[in-house]
C-alpha positions, 0 to 999 in steps of 0.5 A, a space after each residue: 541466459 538464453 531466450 528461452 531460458 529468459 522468457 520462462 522465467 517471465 512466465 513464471 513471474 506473471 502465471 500467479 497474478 495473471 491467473 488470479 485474475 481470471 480465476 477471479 473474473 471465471 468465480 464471479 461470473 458463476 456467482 453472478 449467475 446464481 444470483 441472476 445477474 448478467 456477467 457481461 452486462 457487469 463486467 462492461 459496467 465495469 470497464 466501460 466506466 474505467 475507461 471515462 477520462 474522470 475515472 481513470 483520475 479517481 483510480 489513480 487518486 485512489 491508488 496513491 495512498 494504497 501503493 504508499 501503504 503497500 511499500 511501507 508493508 512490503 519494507 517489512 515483508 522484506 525482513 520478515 516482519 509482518 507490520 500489520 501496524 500501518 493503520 494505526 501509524 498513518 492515521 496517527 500520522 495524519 492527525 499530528 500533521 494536520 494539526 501542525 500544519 493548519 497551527 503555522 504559517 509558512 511559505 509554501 515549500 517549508 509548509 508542504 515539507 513541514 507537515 510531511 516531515 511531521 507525518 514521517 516522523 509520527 508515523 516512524 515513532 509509532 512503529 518504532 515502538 513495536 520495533 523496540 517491543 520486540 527486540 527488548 522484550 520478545 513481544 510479537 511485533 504482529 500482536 504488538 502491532 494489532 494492539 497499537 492500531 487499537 491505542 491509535 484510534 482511542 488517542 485520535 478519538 481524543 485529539 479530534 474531540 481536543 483540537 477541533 477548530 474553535 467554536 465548532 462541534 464534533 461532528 461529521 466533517 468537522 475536524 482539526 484547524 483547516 491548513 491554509 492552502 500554503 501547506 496544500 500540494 498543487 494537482 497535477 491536472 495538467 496532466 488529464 488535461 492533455 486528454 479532455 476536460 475534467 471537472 470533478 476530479 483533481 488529480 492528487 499531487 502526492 503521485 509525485 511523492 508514491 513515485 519518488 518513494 517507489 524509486 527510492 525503495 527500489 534503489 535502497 533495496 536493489 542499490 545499496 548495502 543497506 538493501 542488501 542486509 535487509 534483505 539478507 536479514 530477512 531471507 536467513 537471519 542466521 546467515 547474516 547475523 554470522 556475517 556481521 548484520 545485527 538483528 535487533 539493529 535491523 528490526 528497528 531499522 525496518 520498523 522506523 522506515 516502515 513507519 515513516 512510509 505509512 505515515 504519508 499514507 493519510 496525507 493525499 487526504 489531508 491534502 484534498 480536505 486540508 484537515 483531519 476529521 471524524 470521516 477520515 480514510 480508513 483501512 489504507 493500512 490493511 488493503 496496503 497489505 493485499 497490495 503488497 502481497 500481490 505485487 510481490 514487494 515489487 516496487 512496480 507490482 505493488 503499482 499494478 497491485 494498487 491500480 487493480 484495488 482502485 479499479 475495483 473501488 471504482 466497479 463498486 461505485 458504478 455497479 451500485 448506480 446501475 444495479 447490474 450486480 451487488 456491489 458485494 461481488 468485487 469484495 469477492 473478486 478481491 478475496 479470490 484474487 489475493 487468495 489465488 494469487 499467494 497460492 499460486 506464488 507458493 507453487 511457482 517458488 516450489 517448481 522453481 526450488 525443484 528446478 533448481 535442485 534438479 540443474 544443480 544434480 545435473 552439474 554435479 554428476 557432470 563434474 563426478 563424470 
């Protein structure tokens, strides 16, 4: 491949995401404007709060559990299935683990693992349960999946109600048994602490484990004959079931992993509170979606994907101390984003199905010649 070849084809991968984002930040602007706010002040709110030691910490913090729910989306995408489940899977997920976790008492590694393992499995049933839905019996795994995330939050509301903490009324910020610190992972602060003093921020152990699960997607994806049939299966099922790959086998397959992935989605916030309560994290499962429609199903652009999603997280926070703009216009940002960049995904596949087509003509009247 030569180096024009090579750098065209890098321009091609990055115009969808890199345009979305200006178009976003030019649209805002505009609307900014309309509404008689100064763009330049918000926009230097906003990176100028990025740039703070504290909020660097909290965006990562708020990334993790968004790059885990992206890459359990994207499993799914990789085989053509929507789960749209992930929701309801991480959340039921992380009620079955704090619940076990703060019921035993262990050393700490077989703690952590233990309660991990729990929400692995939740997680992995609860969408296995679409999975087995669609491949014996047709249903839709995209109406199943809707269905199950409402089924979910009925159960939770029950559970919270039945395995409050004894002696306790069900109210904000009350919830299941507290987990002895044993089942709590360490913060990475040492981290941070390498480029200032931090107070209010703790910078979430389960990094580590969205690491360890992008790598491992990456590899099972990219290294491994299983990758390969679940890639295969999803670009042309057809194809792959004449060449041996059987497709109910893999939709169950994809569906129990893609569970189990979104099941450690809730964990980073069991972790910081030590148990469930009624004010638990939500919609994880669906921003895990943009995520991972953003970054492709790459492991590495569902990263930036995630860090941009906590970037505007963050904007909100400090656009509504300053009063600059409506905190509204990042909801805005965020829908041109994602809206853009699927656009622009859809014509670079085009130009390159064209380009393709136009190089293999070529090839064929040099052979004929």
């Amino acid at each position: 491949m030569t180096e024009q070849s090579t750098s065209r084809r890098l321009m091609m991968q990055f115009a969808a995401p890199v345009g979305a984002v200006i178009l976003s930040v030019v649209a805002s602007a505009f609307i900014l404007m309309i509404a008689g706010s100064n763009p330049f002040t918000a926009y230097g709110d906003m990176l100028g709060h990025a740039f703070k030691l504290e909020t660097s910490v909290s965006m990562i913090n708020r990334a993790t559990p968004l790059y885990i729910s992206g890459v359990a989306a994207a499993v799914g995408f990789k085989m053509n299935i929507f789960n749209i489940g992930v929701e309801g899977q991480y959340r039921m997920a992380a009620i079955f683990a704090a619940y076990i976790g703060g019921a035993v008492a262990l050393p700490a590694v077989l703690h952590i693992a233990l309660i991990l393992l729990v929400a692995m499995a939740v997680g992995g049933v609860w969408a296995g349960v679409a999975g087995v839905l669609n491949t014996e019996r047709g249903v839709n795994i995209v109406i199943s999946t809707i269905m199950l995330n409402g089924i979910a939050l009925g159960i939770i509301a029950w559970l919270v109600r039945k395995w409050q903490a004894e002696g306790e009324i069900v109210v904000v910020g009350v919830g299941t048994e507290p987990i002895d610190d044993s089942g709590l992972m360490p913060n990475l602060n040492f981290i941070p602490d390498l480029f200032g003093d931090i107070r209010s921020e703790e910078l979430t152990g389960v990094l580590v484990i969205a690491i360890v699960i992008g790598v491992a997607y990456h590899v099972l994806l990219n290294r491994t004959v299983f990758g390969y049939d679940l890639r295969s299966s999803g670009l042309n099922p057809l194809a792959a079931r004449a060449g041996g790959v059987p497709p109910k086998r893999m939709v169950i397959i994809a569906m129990l992993m893609s569970g189990s992935i979104g099941g450690l989605v809730g964990i980073a916030e069991i972790m910081d509170k030590g148990r469930y309560d009624p004010n638990f994290v939500g919609f994880l499962g669906f921003n895990g979606i943009s995520v991972a429609l953003l970054g492709r199903n790459h492991p590495a652009g569902i990263a930036v994907g995630a860090l941009l999603w906590a970037f505007l997280d963050a904007s909100s926070d400090i656009l509504q101390v300053t009063g600059a703009a409506p905190k509204e216009i990042v909801d805005i940002m965020r829908g041109v984003i994602l809206l853009t960049a699927v656009i622009g995904y859809e014509i670079v596949r085009r130009i390159r199905v064209r380009e393709e087509a136009t190089q293999a003509a070529a090839r064929l009247a040099e052979v004929s010649a």
